[in-house]
LOVEXBA-246479 format. One record per residue (C-alpha): residue number from 1; residue in three letters; chain; x, y, z. Coordinates in nm, 3 decimals. Example, Ala and Ser with C-alpha at 12.3 -4.5 7.8 and 13.67 -1.06 7.14 Angstrom:
1_ALA_A_1.230_-0.450_0.780
2_SER_A_1.367_-0.106_0.714
***
This chain:
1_UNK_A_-18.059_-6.720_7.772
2_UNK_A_-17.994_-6.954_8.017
3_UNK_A_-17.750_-7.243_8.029
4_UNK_A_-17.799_-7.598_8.133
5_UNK_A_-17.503_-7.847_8.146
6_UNK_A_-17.563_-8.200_8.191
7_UNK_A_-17.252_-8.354_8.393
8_UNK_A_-17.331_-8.755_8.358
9_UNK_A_-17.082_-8.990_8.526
10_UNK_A_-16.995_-9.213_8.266
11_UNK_A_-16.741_-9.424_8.550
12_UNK_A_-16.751_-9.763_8.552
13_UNK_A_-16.972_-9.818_8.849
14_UNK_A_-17.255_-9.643_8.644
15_UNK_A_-17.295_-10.011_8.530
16_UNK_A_-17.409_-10.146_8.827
17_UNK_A_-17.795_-10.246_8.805
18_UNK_A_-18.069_-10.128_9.001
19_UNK_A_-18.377_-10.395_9.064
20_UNK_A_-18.562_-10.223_8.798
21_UNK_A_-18.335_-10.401_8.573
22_UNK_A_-18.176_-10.098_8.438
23_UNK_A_-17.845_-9.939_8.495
24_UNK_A_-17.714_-9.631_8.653
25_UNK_A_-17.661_-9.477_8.369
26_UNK_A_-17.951_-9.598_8.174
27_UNK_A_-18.101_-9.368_8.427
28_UNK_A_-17.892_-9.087_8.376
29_UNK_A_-17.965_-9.029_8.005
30_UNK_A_-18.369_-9.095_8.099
31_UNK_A_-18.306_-8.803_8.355
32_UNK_A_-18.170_-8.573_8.125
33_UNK_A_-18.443_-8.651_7.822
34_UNK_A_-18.729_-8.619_8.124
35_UNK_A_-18.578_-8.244_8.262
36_UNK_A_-18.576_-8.131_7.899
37_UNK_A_-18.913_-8.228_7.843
38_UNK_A_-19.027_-8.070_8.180
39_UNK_A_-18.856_-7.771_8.059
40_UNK_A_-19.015_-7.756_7.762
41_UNK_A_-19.317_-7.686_7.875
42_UNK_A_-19.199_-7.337_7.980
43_UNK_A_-19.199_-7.022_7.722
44_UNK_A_-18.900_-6.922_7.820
45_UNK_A_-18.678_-7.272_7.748
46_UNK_A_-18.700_-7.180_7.420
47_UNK_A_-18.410_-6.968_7.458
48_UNK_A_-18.191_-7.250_7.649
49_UNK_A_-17.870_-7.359_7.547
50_UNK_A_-17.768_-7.729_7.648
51_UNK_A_-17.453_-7.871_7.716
52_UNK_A_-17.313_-8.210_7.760
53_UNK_A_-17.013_-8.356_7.970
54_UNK_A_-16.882_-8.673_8.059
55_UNK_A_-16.626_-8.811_8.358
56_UNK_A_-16.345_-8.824_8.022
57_UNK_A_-16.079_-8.658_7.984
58_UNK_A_-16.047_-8.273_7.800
59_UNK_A_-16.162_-8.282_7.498
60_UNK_A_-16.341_-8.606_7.505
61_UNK_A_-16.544_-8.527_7.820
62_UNK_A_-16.713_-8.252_7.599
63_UNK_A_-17.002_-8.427_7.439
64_UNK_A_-17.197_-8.114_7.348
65_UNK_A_-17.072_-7.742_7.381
66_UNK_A_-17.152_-7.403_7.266
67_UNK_A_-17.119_-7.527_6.886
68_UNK_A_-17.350_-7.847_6.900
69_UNK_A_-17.731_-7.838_6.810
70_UNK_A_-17.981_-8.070_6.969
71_UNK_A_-17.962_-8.318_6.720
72_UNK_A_-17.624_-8.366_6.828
73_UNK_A_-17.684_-8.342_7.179
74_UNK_A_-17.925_-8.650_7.211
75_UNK_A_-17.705_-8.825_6.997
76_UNK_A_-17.362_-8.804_7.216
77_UNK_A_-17.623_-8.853_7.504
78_UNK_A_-17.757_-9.174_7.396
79_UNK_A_-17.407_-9.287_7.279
80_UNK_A_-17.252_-9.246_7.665
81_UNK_A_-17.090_-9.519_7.765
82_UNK_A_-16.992_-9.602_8.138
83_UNK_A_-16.571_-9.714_8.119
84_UNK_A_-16.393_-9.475_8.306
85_UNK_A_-16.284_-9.318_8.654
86_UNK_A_-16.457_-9.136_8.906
87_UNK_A_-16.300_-8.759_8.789
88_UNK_A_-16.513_-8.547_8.935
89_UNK_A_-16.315_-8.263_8.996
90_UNK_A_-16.157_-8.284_8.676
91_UNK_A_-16.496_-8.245_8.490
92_UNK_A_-16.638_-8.004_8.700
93_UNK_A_-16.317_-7.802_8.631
94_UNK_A_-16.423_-7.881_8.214
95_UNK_A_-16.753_-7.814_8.290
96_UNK_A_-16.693_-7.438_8.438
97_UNK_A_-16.377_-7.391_8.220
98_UNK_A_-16.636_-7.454_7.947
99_UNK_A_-16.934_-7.186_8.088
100_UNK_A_-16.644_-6.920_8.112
101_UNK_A_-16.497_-6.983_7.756
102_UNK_A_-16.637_-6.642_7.639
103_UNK_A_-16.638_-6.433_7.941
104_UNK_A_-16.322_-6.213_7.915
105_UNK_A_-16.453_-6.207_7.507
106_UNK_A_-16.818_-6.044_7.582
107_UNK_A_-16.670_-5.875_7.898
108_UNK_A_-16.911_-5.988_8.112
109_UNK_A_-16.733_-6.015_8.449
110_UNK_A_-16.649_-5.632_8.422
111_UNK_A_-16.324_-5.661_8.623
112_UNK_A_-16.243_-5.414_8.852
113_UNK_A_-16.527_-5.154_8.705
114_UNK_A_-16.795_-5.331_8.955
115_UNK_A_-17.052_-5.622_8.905
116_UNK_A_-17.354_-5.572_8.705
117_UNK_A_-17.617_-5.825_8.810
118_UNK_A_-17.812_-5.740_8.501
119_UNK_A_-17.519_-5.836_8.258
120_UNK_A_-17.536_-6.210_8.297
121_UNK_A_-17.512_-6.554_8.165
122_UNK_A_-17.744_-6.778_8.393
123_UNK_A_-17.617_-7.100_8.413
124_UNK_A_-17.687_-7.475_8.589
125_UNK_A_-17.507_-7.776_8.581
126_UNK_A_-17.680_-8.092_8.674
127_UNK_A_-17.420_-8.340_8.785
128_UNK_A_-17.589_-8.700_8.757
129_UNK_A_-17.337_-8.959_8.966
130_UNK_A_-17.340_-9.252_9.181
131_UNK_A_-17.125_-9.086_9.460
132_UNK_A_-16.937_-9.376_9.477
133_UNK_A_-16.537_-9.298_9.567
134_UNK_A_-16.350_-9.054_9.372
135_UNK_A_-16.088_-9.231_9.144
136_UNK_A_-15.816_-9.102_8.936
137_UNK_A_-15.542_-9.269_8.777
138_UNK_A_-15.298_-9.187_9.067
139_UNK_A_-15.575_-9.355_9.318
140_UNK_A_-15.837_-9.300_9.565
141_UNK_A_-15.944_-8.984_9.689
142_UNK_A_-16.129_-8.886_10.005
143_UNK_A_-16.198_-8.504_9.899
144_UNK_A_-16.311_-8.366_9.576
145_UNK_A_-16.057_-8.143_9.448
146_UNK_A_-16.039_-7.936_9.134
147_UNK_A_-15.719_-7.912_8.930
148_UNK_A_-15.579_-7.536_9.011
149_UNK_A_-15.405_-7.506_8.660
150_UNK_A_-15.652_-7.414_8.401
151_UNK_A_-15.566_-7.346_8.087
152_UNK_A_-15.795_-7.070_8.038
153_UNK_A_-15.667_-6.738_8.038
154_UNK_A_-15.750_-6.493_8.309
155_UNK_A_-15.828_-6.742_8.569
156_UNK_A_-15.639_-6.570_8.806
157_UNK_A_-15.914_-6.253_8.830
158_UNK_A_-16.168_-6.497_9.022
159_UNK_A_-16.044_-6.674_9.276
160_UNK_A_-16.304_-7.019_9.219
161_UNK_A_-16.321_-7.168_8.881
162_UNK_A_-16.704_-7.054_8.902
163_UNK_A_-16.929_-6.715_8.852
164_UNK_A_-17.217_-6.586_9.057
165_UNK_A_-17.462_-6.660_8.774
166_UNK_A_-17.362_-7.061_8.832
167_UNK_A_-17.518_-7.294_9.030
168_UNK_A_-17.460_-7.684_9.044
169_UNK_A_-17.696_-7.923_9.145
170_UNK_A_-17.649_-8.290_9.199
171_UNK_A_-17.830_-8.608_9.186
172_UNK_A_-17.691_-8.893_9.349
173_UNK_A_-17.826_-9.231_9.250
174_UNK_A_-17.868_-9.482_9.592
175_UNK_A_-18.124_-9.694_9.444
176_UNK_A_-18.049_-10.026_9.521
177_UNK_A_-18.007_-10.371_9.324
178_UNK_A_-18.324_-10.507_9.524
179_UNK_A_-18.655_-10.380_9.589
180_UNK_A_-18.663_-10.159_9.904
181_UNK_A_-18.951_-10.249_10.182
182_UNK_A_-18.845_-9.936_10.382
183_UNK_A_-19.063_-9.604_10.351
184_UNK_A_-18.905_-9.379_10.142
185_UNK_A_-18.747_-9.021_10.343
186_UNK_A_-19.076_-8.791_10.410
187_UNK_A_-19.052_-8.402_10.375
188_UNK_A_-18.864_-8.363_10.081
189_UNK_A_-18.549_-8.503_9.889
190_UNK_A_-18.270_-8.491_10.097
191_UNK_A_-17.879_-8.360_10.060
192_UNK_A_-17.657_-8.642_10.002
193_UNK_A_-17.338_-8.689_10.204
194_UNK_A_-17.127_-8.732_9.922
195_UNK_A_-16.836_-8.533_9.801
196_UNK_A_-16.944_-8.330_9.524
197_UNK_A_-17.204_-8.178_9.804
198_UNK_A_-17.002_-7.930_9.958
199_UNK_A_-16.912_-7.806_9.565
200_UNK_A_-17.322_-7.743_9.521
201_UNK_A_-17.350_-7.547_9.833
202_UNK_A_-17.050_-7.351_9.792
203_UNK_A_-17.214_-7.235_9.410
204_UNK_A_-17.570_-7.188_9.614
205_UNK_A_-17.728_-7.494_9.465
206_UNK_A_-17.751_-7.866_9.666
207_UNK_A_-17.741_-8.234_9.621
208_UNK_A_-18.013_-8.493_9.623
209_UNK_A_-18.006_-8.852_9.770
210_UNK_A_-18.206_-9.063_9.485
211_UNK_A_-18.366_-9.353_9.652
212_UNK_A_-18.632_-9.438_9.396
213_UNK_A_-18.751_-9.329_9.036
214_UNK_A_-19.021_-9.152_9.227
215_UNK_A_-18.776_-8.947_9.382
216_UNK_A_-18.562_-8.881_9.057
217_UNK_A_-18.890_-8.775_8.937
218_UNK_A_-18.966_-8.564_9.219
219_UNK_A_-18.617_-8.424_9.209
220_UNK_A_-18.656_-8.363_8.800
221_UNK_A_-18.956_-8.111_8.906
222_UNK_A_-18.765_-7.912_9.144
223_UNK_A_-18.467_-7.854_8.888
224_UNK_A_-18.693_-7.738_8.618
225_UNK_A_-18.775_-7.452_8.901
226_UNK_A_-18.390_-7.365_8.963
227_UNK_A_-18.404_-7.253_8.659
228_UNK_A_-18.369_-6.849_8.746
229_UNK_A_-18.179_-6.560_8.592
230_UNK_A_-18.034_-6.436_8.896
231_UNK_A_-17.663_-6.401_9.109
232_UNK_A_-17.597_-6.566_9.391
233_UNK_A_-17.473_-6.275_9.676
234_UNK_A_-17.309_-6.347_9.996
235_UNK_A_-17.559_-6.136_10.245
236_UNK_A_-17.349_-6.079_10.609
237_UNK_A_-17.535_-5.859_10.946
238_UNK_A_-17.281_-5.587_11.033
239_UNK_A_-17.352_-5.397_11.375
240_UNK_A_-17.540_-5.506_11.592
241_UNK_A_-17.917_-5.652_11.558
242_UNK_A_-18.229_-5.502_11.510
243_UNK_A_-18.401_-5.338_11.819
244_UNK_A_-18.706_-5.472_11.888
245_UNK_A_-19.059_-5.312_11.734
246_UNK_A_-19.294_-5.071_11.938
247_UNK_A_-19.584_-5.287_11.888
248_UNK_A_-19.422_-5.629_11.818
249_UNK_A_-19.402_-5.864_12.073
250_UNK_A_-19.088_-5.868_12.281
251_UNK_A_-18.839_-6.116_12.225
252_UNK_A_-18.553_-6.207_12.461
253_UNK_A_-18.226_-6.129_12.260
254_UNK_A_-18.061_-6.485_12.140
255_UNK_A_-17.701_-6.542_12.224
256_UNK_A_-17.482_-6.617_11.881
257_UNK_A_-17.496_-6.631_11.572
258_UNK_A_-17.844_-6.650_11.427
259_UNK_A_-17.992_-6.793_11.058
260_UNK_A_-18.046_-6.506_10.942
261_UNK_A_-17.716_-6.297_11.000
262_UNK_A_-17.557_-6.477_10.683
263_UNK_A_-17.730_-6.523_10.346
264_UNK_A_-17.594_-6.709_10.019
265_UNK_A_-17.871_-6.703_9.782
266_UNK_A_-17.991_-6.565_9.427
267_UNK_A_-18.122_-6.225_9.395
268_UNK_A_-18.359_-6.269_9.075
269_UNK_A_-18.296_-6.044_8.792
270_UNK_A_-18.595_-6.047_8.569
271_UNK_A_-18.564_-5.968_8.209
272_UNK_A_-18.758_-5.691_8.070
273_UNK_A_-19.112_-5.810_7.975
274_UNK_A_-19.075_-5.648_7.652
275_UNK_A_-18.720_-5.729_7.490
276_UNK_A_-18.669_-6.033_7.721
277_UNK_A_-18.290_-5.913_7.804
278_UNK_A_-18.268_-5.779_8.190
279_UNK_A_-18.210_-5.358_8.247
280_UNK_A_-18.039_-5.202_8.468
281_UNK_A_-17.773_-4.899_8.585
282_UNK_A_-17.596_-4.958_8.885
283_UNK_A_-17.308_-5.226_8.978
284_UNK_A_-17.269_-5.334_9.301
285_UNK_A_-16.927_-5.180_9.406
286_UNK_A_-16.612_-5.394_9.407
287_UNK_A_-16.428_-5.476_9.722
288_UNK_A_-16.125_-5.248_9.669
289_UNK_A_-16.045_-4.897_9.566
290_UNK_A_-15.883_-4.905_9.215
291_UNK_A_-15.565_-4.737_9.182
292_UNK_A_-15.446_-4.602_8.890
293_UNK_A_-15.048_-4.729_8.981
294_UNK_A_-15.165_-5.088_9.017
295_UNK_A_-15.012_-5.319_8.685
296_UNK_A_-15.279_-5.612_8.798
297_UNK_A_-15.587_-5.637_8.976
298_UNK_A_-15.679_-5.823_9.314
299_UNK_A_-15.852_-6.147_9.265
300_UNK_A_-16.198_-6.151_9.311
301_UNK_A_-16.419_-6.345_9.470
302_UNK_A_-16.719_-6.476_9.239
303_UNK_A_-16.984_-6.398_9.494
304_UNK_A_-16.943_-6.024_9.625
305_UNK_A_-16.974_-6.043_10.010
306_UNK_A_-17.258_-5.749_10.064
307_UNK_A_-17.294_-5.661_10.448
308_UNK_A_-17.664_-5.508_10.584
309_UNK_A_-17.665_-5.293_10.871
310_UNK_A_-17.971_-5.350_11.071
311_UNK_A_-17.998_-4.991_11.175
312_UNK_A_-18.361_-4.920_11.006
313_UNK_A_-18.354_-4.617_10.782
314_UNK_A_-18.615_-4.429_10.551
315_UNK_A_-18.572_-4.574_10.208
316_UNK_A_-18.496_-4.278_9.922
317_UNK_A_-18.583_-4.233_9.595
318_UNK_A_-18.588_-3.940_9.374
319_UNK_A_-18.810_-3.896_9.074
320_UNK_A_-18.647_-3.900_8.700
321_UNK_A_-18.335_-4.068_8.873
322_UNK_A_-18.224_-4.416_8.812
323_UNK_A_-18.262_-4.719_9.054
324_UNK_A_-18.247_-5.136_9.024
325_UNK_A_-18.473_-5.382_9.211
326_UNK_A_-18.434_-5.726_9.278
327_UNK_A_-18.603_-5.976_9.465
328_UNK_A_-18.404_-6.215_9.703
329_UNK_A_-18.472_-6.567_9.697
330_UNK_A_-18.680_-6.679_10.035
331_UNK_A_-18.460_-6.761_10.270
332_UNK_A_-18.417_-6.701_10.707
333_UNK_A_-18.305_-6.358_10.553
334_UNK_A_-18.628_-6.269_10.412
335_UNK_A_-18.833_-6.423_10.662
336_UNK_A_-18.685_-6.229_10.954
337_UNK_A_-18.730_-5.939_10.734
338_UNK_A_-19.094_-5.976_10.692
339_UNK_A_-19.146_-6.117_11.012
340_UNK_A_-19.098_-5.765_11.146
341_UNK_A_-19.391_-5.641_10.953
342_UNK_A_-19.204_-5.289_10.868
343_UNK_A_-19.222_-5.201_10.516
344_UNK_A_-19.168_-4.823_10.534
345_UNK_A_-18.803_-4.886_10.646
346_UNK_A_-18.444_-5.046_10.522
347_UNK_A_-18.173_-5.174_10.600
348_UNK_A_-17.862_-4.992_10.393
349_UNK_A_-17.632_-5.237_10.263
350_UNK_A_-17.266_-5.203_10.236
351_UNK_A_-16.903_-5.379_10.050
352_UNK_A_-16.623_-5.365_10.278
353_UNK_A_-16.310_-5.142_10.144
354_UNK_A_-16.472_-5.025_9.821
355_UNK_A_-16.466_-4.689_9.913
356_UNK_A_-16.138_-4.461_9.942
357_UNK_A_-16.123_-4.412_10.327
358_UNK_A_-16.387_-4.619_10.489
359_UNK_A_-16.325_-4.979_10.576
360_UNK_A_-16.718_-5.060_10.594
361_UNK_A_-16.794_-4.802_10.222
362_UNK_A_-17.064_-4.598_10.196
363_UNK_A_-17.408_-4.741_10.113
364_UNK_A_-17.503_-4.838_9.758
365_UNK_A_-17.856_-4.935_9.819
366_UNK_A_-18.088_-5.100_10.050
367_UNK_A_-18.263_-5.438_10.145
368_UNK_A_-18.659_-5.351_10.178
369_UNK_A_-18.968_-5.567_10.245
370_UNK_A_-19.239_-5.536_10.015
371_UNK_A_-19.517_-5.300_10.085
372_UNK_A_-19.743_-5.613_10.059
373_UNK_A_-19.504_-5.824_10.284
374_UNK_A_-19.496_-6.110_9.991
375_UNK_A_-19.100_-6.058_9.970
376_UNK_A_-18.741_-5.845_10.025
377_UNK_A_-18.644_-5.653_9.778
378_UNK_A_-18.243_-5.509_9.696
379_UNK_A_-18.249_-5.152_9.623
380_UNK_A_-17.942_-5.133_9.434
381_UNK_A_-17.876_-4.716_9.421
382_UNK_A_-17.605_-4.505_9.285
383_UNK_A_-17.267_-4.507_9.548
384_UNK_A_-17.310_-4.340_9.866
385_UNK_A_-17.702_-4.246_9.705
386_UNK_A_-17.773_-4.016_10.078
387_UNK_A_-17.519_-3.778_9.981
388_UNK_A_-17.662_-3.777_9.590
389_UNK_A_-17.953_-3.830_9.594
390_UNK_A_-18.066_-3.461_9.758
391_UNK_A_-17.843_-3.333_9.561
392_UNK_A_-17.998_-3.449_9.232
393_UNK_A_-18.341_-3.326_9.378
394_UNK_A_-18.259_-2.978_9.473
395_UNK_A_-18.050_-2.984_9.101
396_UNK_A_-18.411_-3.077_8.993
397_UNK_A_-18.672_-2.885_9.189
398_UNK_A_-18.477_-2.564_9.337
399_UNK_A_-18.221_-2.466_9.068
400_UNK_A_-18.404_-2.615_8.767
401_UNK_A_-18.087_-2.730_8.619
402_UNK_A_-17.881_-2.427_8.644
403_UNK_A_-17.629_-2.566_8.927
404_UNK_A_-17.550_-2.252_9.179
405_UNK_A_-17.142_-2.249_9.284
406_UNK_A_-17.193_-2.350_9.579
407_UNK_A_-17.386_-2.689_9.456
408_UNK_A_-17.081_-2.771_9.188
409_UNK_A_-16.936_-2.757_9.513
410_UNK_A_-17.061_-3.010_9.699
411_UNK_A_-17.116_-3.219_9.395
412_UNK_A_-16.768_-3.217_9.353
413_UNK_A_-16.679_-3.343_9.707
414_UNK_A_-16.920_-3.619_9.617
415_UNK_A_-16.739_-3.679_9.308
416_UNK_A_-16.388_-3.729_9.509
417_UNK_A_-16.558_-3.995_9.723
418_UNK_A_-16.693_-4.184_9.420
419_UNK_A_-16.559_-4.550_9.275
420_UNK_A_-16.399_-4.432_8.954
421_UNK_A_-16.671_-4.621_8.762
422_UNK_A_-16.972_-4.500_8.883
423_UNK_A_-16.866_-4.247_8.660
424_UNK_A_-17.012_-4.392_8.377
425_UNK_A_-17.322_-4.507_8.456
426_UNK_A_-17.363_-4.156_8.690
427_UNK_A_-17.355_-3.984_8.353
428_UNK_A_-17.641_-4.171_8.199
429_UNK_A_-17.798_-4.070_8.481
430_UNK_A_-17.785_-3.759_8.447
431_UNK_A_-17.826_-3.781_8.081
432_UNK_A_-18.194_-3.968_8.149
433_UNK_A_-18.268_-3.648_8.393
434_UNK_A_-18.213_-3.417_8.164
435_UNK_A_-17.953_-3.230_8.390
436_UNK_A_-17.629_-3.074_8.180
437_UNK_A_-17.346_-3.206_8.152
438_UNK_A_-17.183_-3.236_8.506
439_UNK_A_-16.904_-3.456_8.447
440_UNK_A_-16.577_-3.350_8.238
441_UNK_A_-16.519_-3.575_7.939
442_UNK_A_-16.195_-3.706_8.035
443_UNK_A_-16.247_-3.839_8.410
444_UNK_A_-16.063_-4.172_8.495
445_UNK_A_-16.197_-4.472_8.542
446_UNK_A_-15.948_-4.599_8.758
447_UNK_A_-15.745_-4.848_8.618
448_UNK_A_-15.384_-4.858_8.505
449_UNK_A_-15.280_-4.917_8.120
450_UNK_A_-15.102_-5.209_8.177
451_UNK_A_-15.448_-5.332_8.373
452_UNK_A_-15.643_-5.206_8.076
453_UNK_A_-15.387_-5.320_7.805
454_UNK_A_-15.404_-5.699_7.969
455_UNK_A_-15.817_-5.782_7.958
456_UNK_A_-15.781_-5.626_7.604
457_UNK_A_-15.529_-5.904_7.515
458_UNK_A_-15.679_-6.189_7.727
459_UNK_A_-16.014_-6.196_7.444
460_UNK_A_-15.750_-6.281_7.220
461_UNK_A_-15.571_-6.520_7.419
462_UNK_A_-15.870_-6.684_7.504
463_UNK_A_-15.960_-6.743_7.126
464_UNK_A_-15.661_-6.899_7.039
465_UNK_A_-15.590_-7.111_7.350
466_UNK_A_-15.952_-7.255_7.314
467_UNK_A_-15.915_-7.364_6.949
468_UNK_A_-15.650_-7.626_7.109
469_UNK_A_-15.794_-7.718_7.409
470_UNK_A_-16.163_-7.698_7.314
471_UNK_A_-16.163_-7.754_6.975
472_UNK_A_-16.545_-7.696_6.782
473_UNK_A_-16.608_-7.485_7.080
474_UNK_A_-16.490_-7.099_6.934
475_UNK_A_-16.820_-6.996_6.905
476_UNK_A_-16.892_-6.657_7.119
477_UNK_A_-17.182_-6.558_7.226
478_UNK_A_-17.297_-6.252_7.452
***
């Protein structure tokens, strides 16, 4: 179900008139009224939540939030008024404060037991501003900055007030007071060089310089198709690059860094045709071991940092186990990928430190082009899945479930090398195989009580430190 939060600038230069006689944020409110009916026309919206914020202060700013029907919506939207400061970072800070309000409730983050792209909350904000200078009632600002205190709690297990399934987008008004005689930009809307832009890049969405209603228009379509239920991953080349094909042409090796060593894009994670809720098994492994003597956790970054090694390998699967799939968005990533025309190979894919004695980890899947060449796909696999996987298969198709001593054996060095939980879903696994039960009752999963005991208590803190500072808004969902 995804989320879409409209972020108008209601600042006082939203009054300034544009020579279509209307004002800045007359066409803010048209902008939002034109995406939703865009959106509309998509099967799927009819499972979107909106949201509404404004450049006021907490609670004001919150026009619309997770209690608010659509009636309500249009009304606070149509009721905007354009009187205040230029407080961007203080309503973005709202705006994600708001998205996360029921996070640590439904557990979706999954601290310190590994990220599930499958459990998410997609979620776009749609900042509409002026970009004019960032004002506060202490002054001018040159940077955007968001307020570090929060009074969320919890905060502290993500380091950026945002979440991989969040992306903001901007538009930035320049039309002008007078009609325009210049030709308008040609290929495509481009970034704006205001300050809220390096905020949308950092999240994996963008900006976009408005110069005309044409181009609002224009800018309206793309939107509608950021709409995605995916994560945004932080893709990184470890090693060194690919060696050239047999019977590709030969390139001269380029000095640097190139495009396509460094990704920061969605993987999609479609939702199962036939309950419309995404499935899957396997998290992507966190970027520490957990230990068991530890009262907190480290912070955590909101987009895992996943490196590839370019070293091409066979890709493995093994019938009646488990795997995920997900296809990355296009980017130089993908098209170097298919470029090399070699779909019956992969490139295993790695988190730094999340295994016990390895400062690289072991392998938890692989990046793969499509047999068809149409796009990369992430095999997401259980941890270390070379060392498990033949193991599962000769569990399968030489002792036909009866597990010799010697296998228990090795499948118990495997089991020392494993993330704590893995444990979990490696059961289900085995569970969906039909294998017996492999795995004592009362393994660990890693974390300390006290680390346990605290994101038990934070749900409640949440719920009553929300009735206070977003009041209306103690609605969960999951």
């Amino acid at each position: 179900m995804p989320v879409l939060l409209f972020l108008v600038d209601t600042s006082a230069s939203m009054n300034q008139r544009t020579h279509l006689g209307t004002t800045y944020l007359d066409i803010a409110k048209g902008a939002v009224e034109t995406f939703m009916k865009l959106r509309s026309r998509d099967p799927a919206s009819r499972g979107d939540r909106y949201m509404l914020v404004s450049f006021e202060e907490t609670p004001l700013g919150i026009k619309a939030g997770w209690k608010e029907n659509h009636a309500t919506f249009m009304m606070e939207l149509k009721n905007l008024q354009a009187v205040g400061l230029s407080t961007v970072g203080q309503a973005l800070r709202t705006s994600f404060d708001l998205l996360n309000l029921n996070r640590l409730v439904s557990g979706i983050d999954n601290y310190g037991q590994g990220r599930n792209p499958f459990f998410l909350e997609p979620s776009v904000i749609i900042a509409i501003t002026d970009g004019g200078k960032l004002t506060s009632s202490s002054g001018v600002q040159d940077e955007l900055h968001l307020p570090l205190t929060t009074p969320l709690p919890g905060s502290e297990l993500t380091k950026e007030p945002f979440r991989w399934d969040q992306r903001l987008f901007a538009l930035v008004l320049r039309i002008s007071g007078h009609a325009s005689v210049e030709a308008e930009p040609l290929g495509g809307v481009p970034s704006d060089d205001s300050a809220i832009t390096p905020m949308c890049e950092v999240t994996g969405g963008r900006s976009y310089s408005v110069f005309s209603q044409r181009m609002l228009n224009q800018c309206l379509e793309s939107l509608v198709q950021k709409v995605q239920s995916g994560v945004v991953i932080n893709f990184e080349k470890t090693g060194p690059d690919p060696a050239p094909l047999e019977d590709g042409p030969a390139e001269p090796p380029k000095p640097g860094p190139q495009p396509w060593h460094c990704s920061h894009r969605l993987i999609y994670v479609r939702p199962n045709p036939k309950t419309g809720v995404p499935v899957g098994h396997w998290p992507i492994p966190e970027a520490f071991w957990p230990d068991q003597n530890s009262p907190t956790l480290p912070p955590r970054s909101a987009h895992p940092h996943v490196r590839f090694s370019c070293v091409d390998t066979e890709p493995m699967v093994v019938d009646k186990v488990p795997f995920d799939k997900y296809e990355l968005e296009p980017s130089p990533l993908t098209q170097y990928i298919l470029e090399r025309k070699s779909p019956h190979t992969c490139w295993q894919v790695f988190v730094c430190n999340s295994a016990k004695y390895s400062d690289l980890g072991q392998p938890f899947g692989y990046l793969k082009a499509s047999t068809a060449l149409t796009c990369v796909n992430l095999f997401v696999m259980p941890y270390d899945y070379p060392v498990l996987l033949p193991l599962l298969d000769d569990l399968c198709k030489v002792h036909k479930f009866k597990p010799t001593m010697k296998w228990r054996q090795s499948f118990e060095n495997y089991l020392k090398t494993l993330p704590p939980y893995y444990i979990g879903p490696l059961r289900k696994a085995l569970r969906m195989m039909g294998a017996p039960n492999l795995l004592a009752d009362n393994m660990e999963y890693g974390l300390s009580y006290s680390v346990v005991s605290y994101l038990k208590k934070l749900s409640q803190q949440v719920v009553s430190a929300t009735r206070t500072t977003f009041p209306g808004d103690t609605c969960w969902t999951s």
